[in-house]
Backbone as JSON Lines, residues from 0, in Angstrom:
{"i":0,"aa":"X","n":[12.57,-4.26,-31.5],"ca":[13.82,-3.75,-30.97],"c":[14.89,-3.96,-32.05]}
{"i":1,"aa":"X","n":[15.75,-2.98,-32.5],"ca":[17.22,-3.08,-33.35],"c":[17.79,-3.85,-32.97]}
{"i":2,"aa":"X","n":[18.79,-4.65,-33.56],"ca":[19.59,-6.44,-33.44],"c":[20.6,-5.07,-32.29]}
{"i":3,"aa":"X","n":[21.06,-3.7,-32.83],"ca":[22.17,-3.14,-31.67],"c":[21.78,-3.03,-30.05]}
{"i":4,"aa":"X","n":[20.25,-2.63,-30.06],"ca":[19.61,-2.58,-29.09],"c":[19.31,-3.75,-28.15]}
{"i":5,"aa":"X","n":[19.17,-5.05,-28.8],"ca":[18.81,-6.24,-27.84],"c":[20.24,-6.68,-27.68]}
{"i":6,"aa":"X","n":[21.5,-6.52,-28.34],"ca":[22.51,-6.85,-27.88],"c":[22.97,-6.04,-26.8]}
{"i":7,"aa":"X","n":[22.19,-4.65,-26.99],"ca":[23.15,-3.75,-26.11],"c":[22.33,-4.29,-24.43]}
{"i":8,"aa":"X","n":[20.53,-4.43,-24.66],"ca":[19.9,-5.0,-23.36],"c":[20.52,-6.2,-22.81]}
{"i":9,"aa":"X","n":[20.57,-7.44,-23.47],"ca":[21.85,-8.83,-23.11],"c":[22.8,-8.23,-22.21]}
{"i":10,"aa":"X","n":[23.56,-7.19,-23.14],"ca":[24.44,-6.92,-22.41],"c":[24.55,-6.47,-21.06]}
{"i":11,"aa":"X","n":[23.47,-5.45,-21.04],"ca":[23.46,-4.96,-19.42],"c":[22.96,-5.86,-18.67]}
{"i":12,"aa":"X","n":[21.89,-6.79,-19.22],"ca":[21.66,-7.92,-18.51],"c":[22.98,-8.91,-17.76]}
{"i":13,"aa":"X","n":[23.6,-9.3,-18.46],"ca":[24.63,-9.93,-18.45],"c":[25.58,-9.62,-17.59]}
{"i":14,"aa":"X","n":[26.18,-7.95,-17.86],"ca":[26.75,-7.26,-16.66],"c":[26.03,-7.41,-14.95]}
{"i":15,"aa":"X","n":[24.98,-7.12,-14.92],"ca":[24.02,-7.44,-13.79],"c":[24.56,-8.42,-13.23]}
{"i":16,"aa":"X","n":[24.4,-9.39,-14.31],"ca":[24.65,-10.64,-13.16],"c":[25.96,-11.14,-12.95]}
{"i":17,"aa":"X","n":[27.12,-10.39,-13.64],"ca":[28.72,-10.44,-12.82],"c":[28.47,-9.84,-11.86]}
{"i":18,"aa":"X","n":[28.03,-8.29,-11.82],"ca":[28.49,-7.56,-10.56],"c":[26.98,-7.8,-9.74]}
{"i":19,"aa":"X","n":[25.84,-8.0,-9.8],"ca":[24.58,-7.75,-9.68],"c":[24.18,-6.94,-8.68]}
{"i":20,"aa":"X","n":[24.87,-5.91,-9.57],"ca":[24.08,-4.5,-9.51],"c":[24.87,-3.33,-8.73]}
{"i":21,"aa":"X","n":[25.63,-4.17,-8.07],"ca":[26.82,-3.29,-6.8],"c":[26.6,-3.96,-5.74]}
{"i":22,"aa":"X","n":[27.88,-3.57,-4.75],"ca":[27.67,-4.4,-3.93],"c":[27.29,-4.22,-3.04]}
{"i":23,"aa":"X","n":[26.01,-3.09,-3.08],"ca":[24.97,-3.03,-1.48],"c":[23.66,-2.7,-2.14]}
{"i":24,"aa":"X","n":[23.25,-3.11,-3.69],"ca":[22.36,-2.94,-4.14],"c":[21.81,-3.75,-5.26]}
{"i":25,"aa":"X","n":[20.54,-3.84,-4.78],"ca":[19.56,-5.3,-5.97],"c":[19.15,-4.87,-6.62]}
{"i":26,"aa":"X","n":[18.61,-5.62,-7.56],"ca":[18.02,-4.8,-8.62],"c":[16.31,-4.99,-8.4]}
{"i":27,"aa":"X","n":[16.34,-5.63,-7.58],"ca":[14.75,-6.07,-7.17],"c":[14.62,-5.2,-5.94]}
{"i":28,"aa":"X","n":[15.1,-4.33,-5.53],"ca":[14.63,-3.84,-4.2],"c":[13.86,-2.64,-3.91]}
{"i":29,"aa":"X","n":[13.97,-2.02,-5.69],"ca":[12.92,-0.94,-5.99],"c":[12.6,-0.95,-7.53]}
{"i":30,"aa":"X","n":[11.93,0.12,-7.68],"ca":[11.6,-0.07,-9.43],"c":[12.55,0.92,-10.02]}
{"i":31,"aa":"X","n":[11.97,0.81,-11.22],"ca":[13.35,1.73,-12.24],"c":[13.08,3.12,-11.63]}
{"i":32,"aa":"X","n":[11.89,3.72,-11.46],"ca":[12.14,5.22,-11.05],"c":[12.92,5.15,-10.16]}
{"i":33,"aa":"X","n":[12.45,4.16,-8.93],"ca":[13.29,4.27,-7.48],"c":[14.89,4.33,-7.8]}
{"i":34,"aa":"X","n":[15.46,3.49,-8.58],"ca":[16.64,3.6,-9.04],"c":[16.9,4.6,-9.34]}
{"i":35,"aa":"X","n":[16.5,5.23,-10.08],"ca":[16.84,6.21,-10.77],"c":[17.08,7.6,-9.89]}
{"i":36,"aa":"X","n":[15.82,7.34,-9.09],"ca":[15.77,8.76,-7.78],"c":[16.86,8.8,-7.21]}
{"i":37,"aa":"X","n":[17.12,7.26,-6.41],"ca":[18.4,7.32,-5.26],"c":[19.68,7.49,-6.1]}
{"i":38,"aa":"X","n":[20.15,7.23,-7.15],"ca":[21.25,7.6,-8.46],"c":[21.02,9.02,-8.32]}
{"i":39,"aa":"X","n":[19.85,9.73,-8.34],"ca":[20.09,11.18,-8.13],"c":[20.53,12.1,-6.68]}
{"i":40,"aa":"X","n":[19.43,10.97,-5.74],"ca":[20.21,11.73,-4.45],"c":[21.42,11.37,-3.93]}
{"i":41,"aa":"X","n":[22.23,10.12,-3.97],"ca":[23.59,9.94,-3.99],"c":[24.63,10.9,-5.22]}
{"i":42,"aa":"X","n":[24.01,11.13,-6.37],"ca":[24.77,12.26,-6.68],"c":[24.94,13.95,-6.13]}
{"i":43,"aa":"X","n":[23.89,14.41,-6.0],"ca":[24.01,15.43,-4.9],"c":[24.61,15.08,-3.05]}
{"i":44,"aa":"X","n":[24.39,14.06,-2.88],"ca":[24.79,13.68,-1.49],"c":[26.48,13.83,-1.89]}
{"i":45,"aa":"X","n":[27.5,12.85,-2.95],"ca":[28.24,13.06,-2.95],"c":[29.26,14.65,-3.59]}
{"i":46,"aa":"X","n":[27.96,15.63,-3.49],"ca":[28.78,16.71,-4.22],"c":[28.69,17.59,-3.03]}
{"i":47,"aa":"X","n":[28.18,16.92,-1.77],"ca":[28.15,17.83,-0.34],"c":[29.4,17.26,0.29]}
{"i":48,"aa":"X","n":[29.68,16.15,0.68],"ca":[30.36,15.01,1.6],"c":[31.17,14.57,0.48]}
{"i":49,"aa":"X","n":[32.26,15.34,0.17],"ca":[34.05,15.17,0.1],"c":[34.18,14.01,0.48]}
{"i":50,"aa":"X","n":[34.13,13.87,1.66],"ca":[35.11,12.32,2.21],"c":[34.42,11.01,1.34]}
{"i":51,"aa":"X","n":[32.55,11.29,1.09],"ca":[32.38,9.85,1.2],"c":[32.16,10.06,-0.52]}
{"i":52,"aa":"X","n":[32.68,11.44,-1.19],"ca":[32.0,11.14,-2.45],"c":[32.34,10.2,-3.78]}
{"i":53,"aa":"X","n":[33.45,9.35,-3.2],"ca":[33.63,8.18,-4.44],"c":[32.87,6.89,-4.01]}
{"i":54,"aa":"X","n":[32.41,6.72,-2.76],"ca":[31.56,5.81,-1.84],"c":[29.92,6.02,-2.88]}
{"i":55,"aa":"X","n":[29.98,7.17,-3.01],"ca":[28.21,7.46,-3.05],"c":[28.14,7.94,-4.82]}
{"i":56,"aa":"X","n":[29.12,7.96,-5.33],"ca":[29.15,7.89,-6.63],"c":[29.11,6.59,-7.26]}
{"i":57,"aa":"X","n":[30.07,5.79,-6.56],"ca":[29.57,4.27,-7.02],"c":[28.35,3.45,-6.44]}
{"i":58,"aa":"X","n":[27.91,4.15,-5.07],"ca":[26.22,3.9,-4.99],"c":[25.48,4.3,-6.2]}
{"i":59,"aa":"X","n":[25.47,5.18,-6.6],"ca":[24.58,6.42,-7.64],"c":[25.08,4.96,-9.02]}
{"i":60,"aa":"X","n":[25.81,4.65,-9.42],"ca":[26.67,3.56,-10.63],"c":[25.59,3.0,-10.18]}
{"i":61,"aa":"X","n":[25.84,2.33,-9.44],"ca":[25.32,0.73,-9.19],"c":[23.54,1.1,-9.16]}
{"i":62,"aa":"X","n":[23.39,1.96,-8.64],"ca":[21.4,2.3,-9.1],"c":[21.44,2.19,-10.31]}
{"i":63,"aa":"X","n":[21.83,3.18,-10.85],"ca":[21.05,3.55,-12.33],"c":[21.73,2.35,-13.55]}
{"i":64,"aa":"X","n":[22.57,1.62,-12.56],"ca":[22.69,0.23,-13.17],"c":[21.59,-0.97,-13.08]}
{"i":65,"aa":"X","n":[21.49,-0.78,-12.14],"ca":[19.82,-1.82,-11.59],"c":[18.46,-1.16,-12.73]}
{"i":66,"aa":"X","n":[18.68,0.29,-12.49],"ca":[17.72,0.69,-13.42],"c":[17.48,0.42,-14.73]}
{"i":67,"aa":"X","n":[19.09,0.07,-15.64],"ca":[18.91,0.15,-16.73],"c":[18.45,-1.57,-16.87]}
{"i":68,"aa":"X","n":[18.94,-2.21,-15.86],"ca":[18.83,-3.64,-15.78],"c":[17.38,-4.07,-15.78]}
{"i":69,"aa":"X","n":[16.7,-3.06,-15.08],"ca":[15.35,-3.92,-15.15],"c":[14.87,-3.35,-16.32]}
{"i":70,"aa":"X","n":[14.91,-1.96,-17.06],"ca":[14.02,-1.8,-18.12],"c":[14.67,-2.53,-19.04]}
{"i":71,"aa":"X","n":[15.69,-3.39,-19.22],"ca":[16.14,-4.13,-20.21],"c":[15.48,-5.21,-20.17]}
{"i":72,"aa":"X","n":[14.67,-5.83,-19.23],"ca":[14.76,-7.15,-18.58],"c":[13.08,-6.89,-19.29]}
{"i":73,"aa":"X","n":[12.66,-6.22,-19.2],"ca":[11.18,-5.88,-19.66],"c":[11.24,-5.68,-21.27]}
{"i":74,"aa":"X","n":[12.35,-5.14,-21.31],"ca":[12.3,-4.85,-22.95],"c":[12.69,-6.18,-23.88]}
{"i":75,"aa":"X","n":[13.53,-7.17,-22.92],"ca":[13.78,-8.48,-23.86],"c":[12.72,-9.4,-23.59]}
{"i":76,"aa":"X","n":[11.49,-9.09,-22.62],"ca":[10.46,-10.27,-22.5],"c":[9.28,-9.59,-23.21]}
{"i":77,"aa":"X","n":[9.43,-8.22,-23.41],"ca":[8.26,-8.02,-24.09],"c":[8.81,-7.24,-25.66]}
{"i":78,"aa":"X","n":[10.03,-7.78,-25.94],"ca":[10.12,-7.14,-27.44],"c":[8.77,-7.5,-28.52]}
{"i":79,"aa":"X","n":[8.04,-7.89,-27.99],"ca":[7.13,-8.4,-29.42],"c":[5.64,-7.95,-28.88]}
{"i":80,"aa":"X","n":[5.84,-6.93,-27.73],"ca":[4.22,-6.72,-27.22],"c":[4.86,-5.06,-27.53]}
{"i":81,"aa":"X","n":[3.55,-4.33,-27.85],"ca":[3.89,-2.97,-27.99],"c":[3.37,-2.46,-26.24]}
{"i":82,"aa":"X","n":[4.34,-1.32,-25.88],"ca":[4.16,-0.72,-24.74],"c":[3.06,-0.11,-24.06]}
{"i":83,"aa":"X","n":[2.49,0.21,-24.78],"ca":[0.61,0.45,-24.15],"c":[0.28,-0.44,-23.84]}
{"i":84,"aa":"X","n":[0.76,-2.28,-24.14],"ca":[-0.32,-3.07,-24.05],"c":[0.13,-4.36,-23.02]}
{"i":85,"aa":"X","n":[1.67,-3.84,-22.7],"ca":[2.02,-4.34,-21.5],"c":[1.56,-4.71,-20.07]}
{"i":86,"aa":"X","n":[1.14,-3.54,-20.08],"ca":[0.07,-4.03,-18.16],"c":[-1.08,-5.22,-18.44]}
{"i":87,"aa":"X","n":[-1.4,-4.8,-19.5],"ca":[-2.6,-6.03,-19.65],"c":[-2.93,-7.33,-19.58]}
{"i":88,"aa":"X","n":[-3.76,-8.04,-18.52],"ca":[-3.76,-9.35,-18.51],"c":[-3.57,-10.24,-19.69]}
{"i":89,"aa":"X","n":[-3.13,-10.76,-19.99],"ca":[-3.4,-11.61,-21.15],"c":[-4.89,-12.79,-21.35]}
{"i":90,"aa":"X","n":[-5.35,-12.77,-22.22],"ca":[-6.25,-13.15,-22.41],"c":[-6.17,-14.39,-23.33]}
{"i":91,"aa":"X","n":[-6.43,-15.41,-22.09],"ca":[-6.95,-17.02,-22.56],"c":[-8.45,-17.64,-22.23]}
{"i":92,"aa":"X","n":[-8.39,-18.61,-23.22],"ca":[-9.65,-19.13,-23.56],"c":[-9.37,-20.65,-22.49]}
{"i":93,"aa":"X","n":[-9.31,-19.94,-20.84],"ca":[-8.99,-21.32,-19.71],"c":[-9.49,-22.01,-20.06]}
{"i":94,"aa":"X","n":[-9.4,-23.73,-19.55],"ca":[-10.75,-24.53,-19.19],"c":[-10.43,-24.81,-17.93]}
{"i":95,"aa":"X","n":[-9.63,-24.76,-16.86],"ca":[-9.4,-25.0,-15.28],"c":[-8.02,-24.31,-15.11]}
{"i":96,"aa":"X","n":[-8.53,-24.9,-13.36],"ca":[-6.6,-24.1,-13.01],"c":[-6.91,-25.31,-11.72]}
{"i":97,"aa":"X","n":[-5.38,-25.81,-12.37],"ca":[-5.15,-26.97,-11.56],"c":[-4.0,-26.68,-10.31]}
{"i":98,"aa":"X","n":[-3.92,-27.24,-8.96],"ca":[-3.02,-27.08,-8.17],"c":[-1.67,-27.75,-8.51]}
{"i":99,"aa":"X","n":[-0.63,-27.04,-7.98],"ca":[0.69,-28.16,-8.55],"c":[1.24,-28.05,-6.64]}
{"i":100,"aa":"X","n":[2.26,-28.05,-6.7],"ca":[3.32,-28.27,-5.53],"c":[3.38,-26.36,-5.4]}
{"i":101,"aa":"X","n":[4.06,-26.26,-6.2],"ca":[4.53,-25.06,-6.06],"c":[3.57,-23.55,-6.94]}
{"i":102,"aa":"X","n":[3.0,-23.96,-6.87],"ca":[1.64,-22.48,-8.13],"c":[0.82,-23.68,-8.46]}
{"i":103,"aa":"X","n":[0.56,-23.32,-9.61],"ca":[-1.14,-23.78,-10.79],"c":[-0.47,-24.15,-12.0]}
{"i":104,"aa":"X","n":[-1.5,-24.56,-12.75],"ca":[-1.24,-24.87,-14.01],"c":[-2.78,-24.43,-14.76]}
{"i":105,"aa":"X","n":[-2.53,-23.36,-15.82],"ca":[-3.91,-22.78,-16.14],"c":[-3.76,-23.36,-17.26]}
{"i":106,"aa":"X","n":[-5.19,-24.72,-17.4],"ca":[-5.34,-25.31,-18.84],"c":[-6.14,-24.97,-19.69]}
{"i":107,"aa":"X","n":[-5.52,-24.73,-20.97],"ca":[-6.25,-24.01,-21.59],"c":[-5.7,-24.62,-23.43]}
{"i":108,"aa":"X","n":[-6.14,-24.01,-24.75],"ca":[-5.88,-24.52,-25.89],"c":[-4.52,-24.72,-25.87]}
{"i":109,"aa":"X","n":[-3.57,-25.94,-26.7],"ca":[-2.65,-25.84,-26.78],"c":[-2.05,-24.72,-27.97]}
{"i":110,"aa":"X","n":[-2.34,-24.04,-28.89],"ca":[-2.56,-22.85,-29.77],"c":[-2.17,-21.79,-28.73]}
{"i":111,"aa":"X","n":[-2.71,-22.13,-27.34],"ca":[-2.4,-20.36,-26.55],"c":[-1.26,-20.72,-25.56]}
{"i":112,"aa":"X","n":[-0.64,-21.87,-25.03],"ca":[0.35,-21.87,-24.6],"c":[1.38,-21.11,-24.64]}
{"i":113,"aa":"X","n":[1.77,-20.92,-25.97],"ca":[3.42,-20.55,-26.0],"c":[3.29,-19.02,-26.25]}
{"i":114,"aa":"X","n":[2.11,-18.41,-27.04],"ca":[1.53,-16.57,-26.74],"c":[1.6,-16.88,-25.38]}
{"i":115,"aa":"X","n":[0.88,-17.23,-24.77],"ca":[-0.21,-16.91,-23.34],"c":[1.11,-16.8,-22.66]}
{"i":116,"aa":"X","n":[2.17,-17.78,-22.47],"ca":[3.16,-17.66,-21.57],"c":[4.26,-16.61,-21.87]}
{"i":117,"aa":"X","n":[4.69,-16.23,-23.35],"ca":[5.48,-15.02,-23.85],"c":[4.69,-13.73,-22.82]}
{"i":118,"aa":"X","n":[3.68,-13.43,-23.05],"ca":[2.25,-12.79,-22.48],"c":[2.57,-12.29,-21.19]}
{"i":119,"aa":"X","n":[2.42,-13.73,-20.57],"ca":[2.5,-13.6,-18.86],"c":[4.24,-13.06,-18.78]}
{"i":120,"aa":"X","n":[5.29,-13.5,-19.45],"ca":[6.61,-13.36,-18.56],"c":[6.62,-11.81,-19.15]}
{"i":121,"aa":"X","n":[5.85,-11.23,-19.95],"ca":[6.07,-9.91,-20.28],"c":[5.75,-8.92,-19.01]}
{"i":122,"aa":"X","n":[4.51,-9.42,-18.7],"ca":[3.24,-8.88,-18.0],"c":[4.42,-8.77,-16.43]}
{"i":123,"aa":"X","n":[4.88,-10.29,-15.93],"ca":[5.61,-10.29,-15.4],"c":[6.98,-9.28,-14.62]}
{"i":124,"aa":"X","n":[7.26,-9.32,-16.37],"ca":[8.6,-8.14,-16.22],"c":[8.02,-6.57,-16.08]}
{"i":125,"aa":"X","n":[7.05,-6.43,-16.78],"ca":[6.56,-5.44,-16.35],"c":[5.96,-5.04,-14.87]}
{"i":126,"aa":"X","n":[5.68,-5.98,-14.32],"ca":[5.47,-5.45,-12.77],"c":[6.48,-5.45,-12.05]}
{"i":127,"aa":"X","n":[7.48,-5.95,-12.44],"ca":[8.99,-6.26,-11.52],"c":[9.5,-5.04,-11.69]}
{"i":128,"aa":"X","n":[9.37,-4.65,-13.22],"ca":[9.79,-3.11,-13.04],"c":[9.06,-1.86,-12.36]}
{"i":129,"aa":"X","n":[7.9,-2.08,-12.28],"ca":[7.16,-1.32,-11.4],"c":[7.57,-1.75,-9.99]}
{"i":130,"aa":"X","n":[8.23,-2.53,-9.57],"ca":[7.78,-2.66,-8.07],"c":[6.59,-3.85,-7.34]}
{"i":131,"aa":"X","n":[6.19,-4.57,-8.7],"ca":[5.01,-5.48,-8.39],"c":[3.4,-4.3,-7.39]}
{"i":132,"aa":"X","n":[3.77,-3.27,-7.96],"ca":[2.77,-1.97,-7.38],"c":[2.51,-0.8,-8.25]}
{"i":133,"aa":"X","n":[1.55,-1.61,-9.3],"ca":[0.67,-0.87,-9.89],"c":[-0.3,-1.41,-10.03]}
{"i":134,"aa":"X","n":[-1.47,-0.37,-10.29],"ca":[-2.95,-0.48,-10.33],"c":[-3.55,-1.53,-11.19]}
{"i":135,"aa":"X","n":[-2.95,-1.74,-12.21],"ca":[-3.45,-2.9,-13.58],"c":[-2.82,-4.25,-13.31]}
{"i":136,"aa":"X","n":[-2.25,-4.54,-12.78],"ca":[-1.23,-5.78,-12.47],"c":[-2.52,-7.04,-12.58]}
{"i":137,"aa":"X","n":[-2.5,-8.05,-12.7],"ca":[-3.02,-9.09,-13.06],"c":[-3.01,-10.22,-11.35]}
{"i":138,"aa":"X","n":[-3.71,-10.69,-11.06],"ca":[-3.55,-11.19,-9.83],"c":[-2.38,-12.01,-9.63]}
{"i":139,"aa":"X","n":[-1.8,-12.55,-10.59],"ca":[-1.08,-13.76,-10.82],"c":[1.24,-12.65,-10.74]}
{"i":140,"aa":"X","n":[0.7,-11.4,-10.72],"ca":[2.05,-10.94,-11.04],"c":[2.63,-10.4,-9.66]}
{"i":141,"aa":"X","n":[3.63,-11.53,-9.29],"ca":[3.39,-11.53,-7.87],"c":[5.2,-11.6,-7.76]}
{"i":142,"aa":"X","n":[6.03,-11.19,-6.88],"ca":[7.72,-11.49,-6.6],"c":[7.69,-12.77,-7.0]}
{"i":143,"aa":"X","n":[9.05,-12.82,-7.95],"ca":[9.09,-14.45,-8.46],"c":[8.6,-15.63,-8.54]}
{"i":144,"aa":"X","n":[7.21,-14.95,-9.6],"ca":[6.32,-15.8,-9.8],"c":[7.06,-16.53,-11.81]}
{"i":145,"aa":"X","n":[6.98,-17.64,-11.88],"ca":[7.65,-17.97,-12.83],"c":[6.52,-18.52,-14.18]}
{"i":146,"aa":"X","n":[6.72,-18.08,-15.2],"ca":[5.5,-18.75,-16.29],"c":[5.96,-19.24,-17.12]}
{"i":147,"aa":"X","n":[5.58,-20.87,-17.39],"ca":[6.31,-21.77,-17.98],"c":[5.27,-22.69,-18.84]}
{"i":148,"aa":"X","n":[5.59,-23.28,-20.07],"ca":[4.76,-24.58,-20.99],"c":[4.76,-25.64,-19.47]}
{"i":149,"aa":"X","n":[3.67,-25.79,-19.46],"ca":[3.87,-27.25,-18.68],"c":[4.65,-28.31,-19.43]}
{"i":150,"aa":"X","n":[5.47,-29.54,-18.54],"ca":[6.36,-30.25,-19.53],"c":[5.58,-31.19,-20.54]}
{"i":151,"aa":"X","n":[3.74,-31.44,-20.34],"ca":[3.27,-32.09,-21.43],"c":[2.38,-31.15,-21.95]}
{"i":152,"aa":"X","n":[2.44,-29.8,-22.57],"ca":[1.52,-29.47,-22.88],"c":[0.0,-29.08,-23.02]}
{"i":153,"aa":"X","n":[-0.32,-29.32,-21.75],"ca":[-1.07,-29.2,-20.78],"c":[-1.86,-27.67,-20.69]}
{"i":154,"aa":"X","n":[-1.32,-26.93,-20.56],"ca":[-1.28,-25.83,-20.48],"c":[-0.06,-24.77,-19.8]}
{"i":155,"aa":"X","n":[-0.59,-23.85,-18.81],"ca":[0.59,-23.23,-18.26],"c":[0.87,-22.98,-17.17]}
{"i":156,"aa":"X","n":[2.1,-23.37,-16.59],"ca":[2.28,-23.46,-15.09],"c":[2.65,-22.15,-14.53]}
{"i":157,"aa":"X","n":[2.58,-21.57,-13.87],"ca":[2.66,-20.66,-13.24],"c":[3.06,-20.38,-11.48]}
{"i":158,"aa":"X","n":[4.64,-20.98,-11.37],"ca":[5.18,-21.2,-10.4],"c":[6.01,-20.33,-9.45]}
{"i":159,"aa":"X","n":[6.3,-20.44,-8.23],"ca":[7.16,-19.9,-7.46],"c":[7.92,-20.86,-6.4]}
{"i":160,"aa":"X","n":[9.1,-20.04,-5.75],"ca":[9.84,-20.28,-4.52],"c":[9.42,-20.45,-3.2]}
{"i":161,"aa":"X","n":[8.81,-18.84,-3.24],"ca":[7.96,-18.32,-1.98],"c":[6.89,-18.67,-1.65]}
{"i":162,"aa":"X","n":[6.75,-19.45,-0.33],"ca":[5.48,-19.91,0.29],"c":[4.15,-18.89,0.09]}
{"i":163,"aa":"X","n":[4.49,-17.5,0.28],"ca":[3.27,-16.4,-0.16],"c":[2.87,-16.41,-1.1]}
{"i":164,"aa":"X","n":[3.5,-16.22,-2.04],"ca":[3.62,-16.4,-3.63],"c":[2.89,-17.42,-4.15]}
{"i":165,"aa":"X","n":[2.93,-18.7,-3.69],"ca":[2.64,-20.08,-4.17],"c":[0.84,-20.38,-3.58]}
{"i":166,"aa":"X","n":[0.77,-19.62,-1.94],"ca":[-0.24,-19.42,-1.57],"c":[-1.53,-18.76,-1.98]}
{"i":167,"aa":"X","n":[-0.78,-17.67,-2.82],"ca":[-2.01,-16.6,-3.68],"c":[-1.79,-17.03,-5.02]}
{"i":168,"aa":"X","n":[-0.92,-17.58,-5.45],"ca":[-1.21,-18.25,-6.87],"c":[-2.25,-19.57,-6.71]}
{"i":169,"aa":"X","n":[-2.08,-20.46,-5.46],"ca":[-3.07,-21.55,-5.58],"c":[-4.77,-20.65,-4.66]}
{"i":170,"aa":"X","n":[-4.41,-19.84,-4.26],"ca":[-5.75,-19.38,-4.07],"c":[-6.63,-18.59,-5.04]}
{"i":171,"aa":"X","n":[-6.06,-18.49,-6.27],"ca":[-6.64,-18.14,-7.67],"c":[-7.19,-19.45,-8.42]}
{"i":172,"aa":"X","n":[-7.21,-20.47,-8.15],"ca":[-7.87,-22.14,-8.5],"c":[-9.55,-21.78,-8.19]}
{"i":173,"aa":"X","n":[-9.81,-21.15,-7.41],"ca":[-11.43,-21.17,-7.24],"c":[-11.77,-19.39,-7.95]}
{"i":174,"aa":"X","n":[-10.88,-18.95,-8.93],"ca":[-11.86,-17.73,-9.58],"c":[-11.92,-18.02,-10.66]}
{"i":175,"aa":"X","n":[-12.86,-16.95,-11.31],"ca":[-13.28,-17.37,-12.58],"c":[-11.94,-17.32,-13.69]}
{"i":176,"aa":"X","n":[-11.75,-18.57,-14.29],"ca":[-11.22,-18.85,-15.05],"c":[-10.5,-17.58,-15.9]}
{"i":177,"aa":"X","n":[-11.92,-17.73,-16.19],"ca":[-11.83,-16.1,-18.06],"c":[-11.13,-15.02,-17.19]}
{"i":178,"aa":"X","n":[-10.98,-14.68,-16.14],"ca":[-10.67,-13.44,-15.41],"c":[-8.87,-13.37,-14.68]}
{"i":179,"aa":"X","n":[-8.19,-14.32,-15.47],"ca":[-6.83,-14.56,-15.13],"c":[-6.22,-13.47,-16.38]}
C-alpha cells in the first residue's frame, strides 16, 4: 500500500470511530457490498421523498462510510498479504490447542507466531468484510474473534467476548490440529 494510501485508510478508520459510522448505522451490521447497496437505495429513495431527502442522504453518507471503513480495516491488516490469498487459512506447523477462559491458544513454533497471527487478523478482517459469510472462511473466523501472541510465547491465542464465539472456538480443541 502507498505511505498516501495507508494514511488516507487510518484516516477513515479514525473518522469511524468519532462518528462510528452515523448515527443509526454500524459498520458491522453488513458487509461492504451491503453498504454499498443500501448507499444506493437511500439515494434513489431520497430523489422520490422531498421531505425525507436530507434524512436519507445522510443515511446513504453514513453507509458508504461503513463501507469504506471496513475495506480499509482489511486493507491495513492485510497490507502485506496479496488479495487472492486472503481467504486462506493460514498455515501452521500446530502441536495442540489448548483451552483458555475465553477461546484457545494454538501452540505451535515460536518462528510462526507473529506471521501466523498477522495471518489470522488478516483472514479475520477479511471475513468481517464479507459478513463472516463466505464459503472459504476458516473455522476460527467468527464475530469478534480476537488473534493475539500469547503473553509468554507460547503460541497463539485466539479470543473472544461472546459466549458463542468462545464456545466454537473451544470446540475446535478436539480437531485436527494441521486443519486450523
Amino acid at each position: 500500500m502507498h505511505t498516501t494510501s495507508k494514511w488516507l485508510a487510518w484516516g477513515v478508520i479514525a473518522a469511524g470511530l468519532v462518528t462510528c459510522g452515523g448515527p443509526d448505522v454500524r459498520v458491522d451490521e453488513t458487509t461492504v457490498a451491503g453498504h454499498e447497496a443500501e448507499a444506493r437505495r437511500e439515494r434513489v429513495q431520497a430523489r422520490s421523498d422531498k421531505k425525507a431527502a436530507t434524512t436519507r442522504q445522510a443515511h446513504a453518507n453514513a453507509h458508504e462510510l461503513a463501507a469504506v471503513q471496513l475495506a480499509a480495516l482489511e486493507d491495513a491488516e492485510c497490507r502485506q498479504v496479496d488479495p487472492a490469498s486472503r481467504s486462506a487459512c493460514p498455515v501452521l506447523l500446530a502441536n495442540s490447542i489448548d483451552l483458555l477462559p475465553n477461546g484457545i491458544r494454538i501452540r505451535c513454533r515460536p518462528d510462526q507466531i507473529i506471521p501466523g497471527v498477522h495471518e489470522m487478523r488478516c483472514h479475520l478482517a477479511y471475513a468481517k468484510a464479507r459478513g463472516f459469510d463466505a464459503p472459504d472462511l476458516c473455522p476460527y473466523a467468527l464475530p469478534g474473534v480476537r488473534a493475539d501472541p500469547s503473553p509468554r510465547g507460547e503460541g497463539i491465542d485466539l479470543t473472544a467476548d461472546d459466549p458463542a464465539s468462545v464456545r466454537i472456538l473451544q470446540a475446535l480443541q478436539g480437531t485436527d490440529v494441521q486443519q486450523l
